[in-house]
N, C-alpha and C positions, 0 to 999 in steps of 0.2 A: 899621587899614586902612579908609578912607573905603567908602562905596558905590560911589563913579563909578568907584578903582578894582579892585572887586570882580567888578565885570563883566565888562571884561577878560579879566581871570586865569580867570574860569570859565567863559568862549569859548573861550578857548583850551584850557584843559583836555577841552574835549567835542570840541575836532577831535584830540585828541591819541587820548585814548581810541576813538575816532572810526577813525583810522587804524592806532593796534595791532588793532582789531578787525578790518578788512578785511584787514590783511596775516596777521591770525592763521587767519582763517576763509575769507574771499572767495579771497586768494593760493591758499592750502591744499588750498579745493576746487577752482582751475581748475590748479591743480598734479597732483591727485586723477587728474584727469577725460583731463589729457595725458601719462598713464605712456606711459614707450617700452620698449621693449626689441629686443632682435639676435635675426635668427635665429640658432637653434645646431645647429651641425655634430656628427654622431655617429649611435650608434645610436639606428633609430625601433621603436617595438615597438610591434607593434599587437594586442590582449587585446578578452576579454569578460570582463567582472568581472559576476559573480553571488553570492548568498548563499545558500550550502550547511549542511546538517547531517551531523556525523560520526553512523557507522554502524559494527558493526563490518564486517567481508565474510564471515566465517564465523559462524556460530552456531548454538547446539542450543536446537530448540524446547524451552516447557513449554505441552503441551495437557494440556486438558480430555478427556473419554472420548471416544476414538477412533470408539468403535461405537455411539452413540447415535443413530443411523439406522435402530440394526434394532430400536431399541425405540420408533420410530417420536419419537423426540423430535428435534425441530429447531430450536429456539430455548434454550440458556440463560444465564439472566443470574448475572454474578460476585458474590456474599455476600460473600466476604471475598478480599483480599488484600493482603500484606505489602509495606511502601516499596518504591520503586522504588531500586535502588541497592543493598540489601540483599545482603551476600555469604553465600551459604548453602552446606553441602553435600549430597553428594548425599543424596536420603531425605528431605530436611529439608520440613517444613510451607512450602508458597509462598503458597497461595489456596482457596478453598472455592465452588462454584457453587451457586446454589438447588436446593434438594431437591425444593420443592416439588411438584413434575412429575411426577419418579420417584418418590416417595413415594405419590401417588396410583394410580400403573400397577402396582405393588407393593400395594396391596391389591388393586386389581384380580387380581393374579394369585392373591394369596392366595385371594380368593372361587372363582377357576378352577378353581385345584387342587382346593377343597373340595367346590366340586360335579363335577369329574370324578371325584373321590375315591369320592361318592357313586354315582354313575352306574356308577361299575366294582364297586363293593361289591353295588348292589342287580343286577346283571345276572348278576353270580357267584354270589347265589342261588337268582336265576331261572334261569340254565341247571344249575346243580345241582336244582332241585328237578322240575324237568321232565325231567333224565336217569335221576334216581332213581325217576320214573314210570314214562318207558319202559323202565327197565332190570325194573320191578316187573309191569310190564305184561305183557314178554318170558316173565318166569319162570313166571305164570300159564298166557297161549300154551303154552309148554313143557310144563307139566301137564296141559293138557287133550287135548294132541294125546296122551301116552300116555298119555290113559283113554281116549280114541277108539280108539287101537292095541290096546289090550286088549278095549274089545268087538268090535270086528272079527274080531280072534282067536277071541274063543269065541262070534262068530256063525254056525263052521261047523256047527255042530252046528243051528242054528236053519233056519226054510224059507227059499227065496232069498230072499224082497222083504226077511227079516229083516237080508240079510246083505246085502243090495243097498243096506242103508239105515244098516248098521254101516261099509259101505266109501264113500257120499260123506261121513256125518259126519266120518267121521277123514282125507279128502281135503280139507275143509272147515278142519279143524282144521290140517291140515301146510301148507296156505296163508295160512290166518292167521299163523300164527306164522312164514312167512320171510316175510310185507308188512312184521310187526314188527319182522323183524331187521334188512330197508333202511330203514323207517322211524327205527331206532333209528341207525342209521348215518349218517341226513342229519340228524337233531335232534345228533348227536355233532357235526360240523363246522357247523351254526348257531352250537350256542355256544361253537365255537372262536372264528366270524367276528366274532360278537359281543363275545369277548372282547378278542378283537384289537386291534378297534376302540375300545372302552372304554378297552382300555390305551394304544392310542396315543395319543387324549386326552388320559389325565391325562399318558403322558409331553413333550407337547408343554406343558400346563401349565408341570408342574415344568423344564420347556429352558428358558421365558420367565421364571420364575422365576428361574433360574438366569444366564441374562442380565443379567437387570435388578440382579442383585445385583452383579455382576461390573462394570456400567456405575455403580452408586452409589457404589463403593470408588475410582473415578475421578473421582466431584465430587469429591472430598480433594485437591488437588492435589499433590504433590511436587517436588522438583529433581529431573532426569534425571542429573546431574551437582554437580562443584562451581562457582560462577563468581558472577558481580553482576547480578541479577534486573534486567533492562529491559521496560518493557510492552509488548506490542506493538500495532500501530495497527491502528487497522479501517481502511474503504475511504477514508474521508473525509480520512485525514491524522492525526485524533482518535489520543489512546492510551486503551487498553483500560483503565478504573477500575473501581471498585466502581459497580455500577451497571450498566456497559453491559452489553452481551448478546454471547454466544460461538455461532458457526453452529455447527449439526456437521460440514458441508462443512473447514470453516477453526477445527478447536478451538484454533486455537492462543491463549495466554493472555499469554506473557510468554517472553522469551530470555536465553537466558545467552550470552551474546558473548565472541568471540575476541581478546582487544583487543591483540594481538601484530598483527594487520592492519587497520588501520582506514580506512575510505573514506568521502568525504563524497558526500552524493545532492543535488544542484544540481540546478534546472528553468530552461536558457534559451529565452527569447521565440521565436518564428519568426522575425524579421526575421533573429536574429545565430546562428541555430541552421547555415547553412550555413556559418556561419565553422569549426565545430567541428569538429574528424575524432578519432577515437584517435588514439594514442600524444604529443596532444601534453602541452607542459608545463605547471606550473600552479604558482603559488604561492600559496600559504595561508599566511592568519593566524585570528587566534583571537579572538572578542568576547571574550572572558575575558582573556588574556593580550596584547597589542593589540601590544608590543614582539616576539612570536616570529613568524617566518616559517617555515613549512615548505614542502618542495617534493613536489609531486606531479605524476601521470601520467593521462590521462582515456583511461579503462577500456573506457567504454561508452555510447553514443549510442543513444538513442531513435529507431526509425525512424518512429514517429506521437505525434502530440501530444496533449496531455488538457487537459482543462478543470481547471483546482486551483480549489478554494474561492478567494472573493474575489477573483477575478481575471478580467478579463474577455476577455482574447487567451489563444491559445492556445501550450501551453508543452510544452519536450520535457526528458524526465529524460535525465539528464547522471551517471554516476557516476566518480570521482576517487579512486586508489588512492592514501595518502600513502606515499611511500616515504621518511620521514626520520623516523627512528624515536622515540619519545617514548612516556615512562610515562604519563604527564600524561594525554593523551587521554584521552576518556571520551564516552559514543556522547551523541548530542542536542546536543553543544556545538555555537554557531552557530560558522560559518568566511566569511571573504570568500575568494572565488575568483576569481583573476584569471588567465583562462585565453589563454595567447602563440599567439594565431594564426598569425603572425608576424613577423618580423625582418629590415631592411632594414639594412645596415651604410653610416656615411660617407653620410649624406644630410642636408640642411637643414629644417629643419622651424620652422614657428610656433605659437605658440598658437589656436585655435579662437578665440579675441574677435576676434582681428588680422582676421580673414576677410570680408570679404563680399562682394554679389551684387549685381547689378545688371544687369535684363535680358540674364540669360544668361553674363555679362561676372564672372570674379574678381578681386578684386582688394583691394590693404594700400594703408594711408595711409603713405607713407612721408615720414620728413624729409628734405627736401632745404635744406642750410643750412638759413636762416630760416626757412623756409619748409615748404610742406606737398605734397604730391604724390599722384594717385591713379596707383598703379602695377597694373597688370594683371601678375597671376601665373599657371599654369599649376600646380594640383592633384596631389599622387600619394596615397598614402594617408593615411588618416587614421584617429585612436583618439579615446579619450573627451575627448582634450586638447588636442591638437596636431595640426596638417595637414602631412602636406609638402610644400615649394617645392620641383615641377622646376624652375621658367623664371620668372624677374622679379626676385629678390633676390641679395643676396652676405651673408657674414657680416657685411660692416663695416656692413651698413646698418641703421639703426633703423626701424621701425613704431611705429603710434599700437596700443595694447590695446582704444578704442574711437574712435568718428568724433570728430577733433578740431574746436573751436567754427568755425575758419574753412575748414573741408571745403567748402564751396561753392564757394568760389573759388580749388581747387587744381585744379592741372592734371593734364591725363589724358596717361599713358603708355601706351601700346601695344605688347605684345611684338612686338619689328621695325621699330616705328614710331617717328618723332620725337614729341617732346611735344607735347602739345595741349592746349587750355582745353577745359572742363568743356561737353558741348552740341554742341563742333563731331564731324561725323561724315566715314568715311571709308570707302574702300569696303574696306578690308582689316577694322572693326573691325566692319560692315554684314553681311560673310558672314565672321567668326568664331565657330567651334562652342563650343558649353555647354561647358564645361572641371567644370562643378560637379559 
């Protein structure tokens, strides 16, 4: 084959290739760009779809010591514990909280006891050796009043002032000895008071002692039951790991669930939170199993909203009872929840793309023959997807999914009104209300 003609044949080849390429790619995308589709007739279901975590609905706590309040402990953190998931029964080892705390209040108490120990020993003593005084005291007294008695007696026989002086000695002496015997009677109930006191001491020691022991045998955690160890959360959403810390208010550490009823805990937004009431329905599926639907029943509405981590609008818990029974379940699985606000039967409806707006004004691109049309509809509800047509379409007719290229120069329909070009105004289309 010559050069001259080479040429040619390779002109031609580049309009060839040339033209597969537009019809492959250019055709394709403004093929792309002018999907149609029909309204369809049926039921409309209008939902809020949220992403919930199953939970069981019943459960039995496992805390930490109940009464770590009265030994004045309020913070402790968990040492050990065993996977989560872990089926144990009852009695069984679950988790272990620092000791550290109590161990230190626990000698404290030890040192208590030891010096009240001391304090009631050396007082018992002391009021023994001062009763044994005055008891020794008393008996002397005793003795000297009958040797006063006795000289008195045989100072009749002596001159008066003799005997004048044998009867206040021994007046003397019978005084002394009953000061001695009240005296001995108030040092008796000192060191009863004394003792008293000493002993209630050490037995407040030994209580605190006692306590504190009773609260250490509860760092140990246990199963209260038989069942599959879940952790449970602190305030934040977080679960409870080695690590965090257990209030005494809330000892709670980890649950053993009921998983015969399980419910998932959903938080919907404020916008769509009035859509929601009890008893409606709901179906669930599974991130795990993405093929099962389950159906359920919304339990329970939040009547105020909280702030959840990460999120910056405010949100309201939503709880969902399943009621279609499955082994499978297991708490913390994530669920999609698409909860049926409700149900319109036998109505028309479009896709959300098909829609738009226009100074107040709805309205679909529809095909009219060849041609392209802006038809003015009339709104009724609408979901994550689709809107429905009261007023502007029929089944037969098609919509553009988005603005076709020659949208500018389609004409404007008017519900009621004759067709129009795109621009001219009317007074009926002048004072029509927001339909949006």
């Amino acid at each position: 084959m010559t050069r001259k003609t080479l040429i040619p044949v390779i002109a031609i080849g580049v309009l060839v290739v040339g033209a597969i390429a537009w019809f492959s790619f250019g055709g394709k995308a403004e093929a792309e760009s002018d999907i149609l589709v029909q309204p369809k007739r049926g039921k409309f279901v209008v939902s809020v779809t949220t992403t919930g975590e199953l939970q069981a609905k019943n459960s039995i706590e496992i805390q930490g010591p109940a009464n770590a309040r009265t030994a004045q402990i309020w913070q402790m953190k968990i040492a050990q514990l065993i996977a989560e998931g872990t089926v144990v029964k009852a009695g069984q080892f679950v988790g272990e909280l620092d000791k550290s705390e109590i161990m230190g209040k626990i000698r404290e108490a030890e040192l208590g006891i030891q010096k009240a120990q001391s304090q009631y020993t050396q007082t018992r003593l002391d009021t023994t050796l001062t009763l044994t005084s005055a008891r020794d005291e008393l008996t002397n007294l005793k003795y000297a009043l009958e040797e006063r008695k006795l000289v008195k007696e045989q100072s009749v026989y002596e001159a008066p002032a003799t005997q004048r002086q044998a009867e206040l000695d021994y007046e003397k002496a019978e005084r002394a000895y009953k000061q001695a015997q009240t005296n001995y009677k108030t040092k008796v109930q000192q060191a009863v008071a004394k003792m008293t006191e000493v002993s209630t001491d050490l037995a407040k020691e030994q209580q605190k002692m006692g306590v504190l022991t009773e609260i250490l045998q509860q760092f140990s955690i246990t199963a209260p039951a038989d069942g599959m160890v879940i952790y449970a959360k602190e305030w934040n959403g977080r679960k409870k790991v080695v690590g965090s810390t257990v209030s005494a208010w809330d000892p709670v550490v980890a649950t053993l669930p009921d998983l015969s009823v399980m419910e998932s805990i959903t938080y919907v937004n404020e916008v769509d939170i009035q859509k929601i009431k009890k008893d409606q329905n709901v179906v669930l599926t599974l991130d795990a199993v993405t093929d099962k639907k389950l159906s359920g029943k919304v339990t329970s509405v939040a009547n105020i909203g909280e702030q959840r981590p990460n999120s910056d609008s405010k949100v309201f818990e939503v709880k969902i009872q399943i009621e279609t029974k499955d082994t499978t379940l297991r708490p913390a699985m994530t669920t999609g929840n698409e909860i049926i606000t409700s149900t319109i039967d036998n109505v028309l409806s479009v896709p959300l793309e098909a829609v738009h707006t226009d100074d107040g004004v709805t309205y679909v691109y529809k095909k009219d023959g060849s041609g392209v049309v802006k038809q003015e509809v009339t709104l009724g509800q609408m979901n994550e997807n689709e809107a429905v047509i009261e007023l502007g379409l029929t089944e037969k007719d098609k919509v553009y999914l988005s603005t076709p290229a020659d949208a500018d120069k389609a004409k404007v329909i008017s519900l009621g009104q004759p067709k129009r070009k795109t621009g001219e105004k009317t007074a009926a289309s002048n004072n029509k209300p927001n339909n949006n």
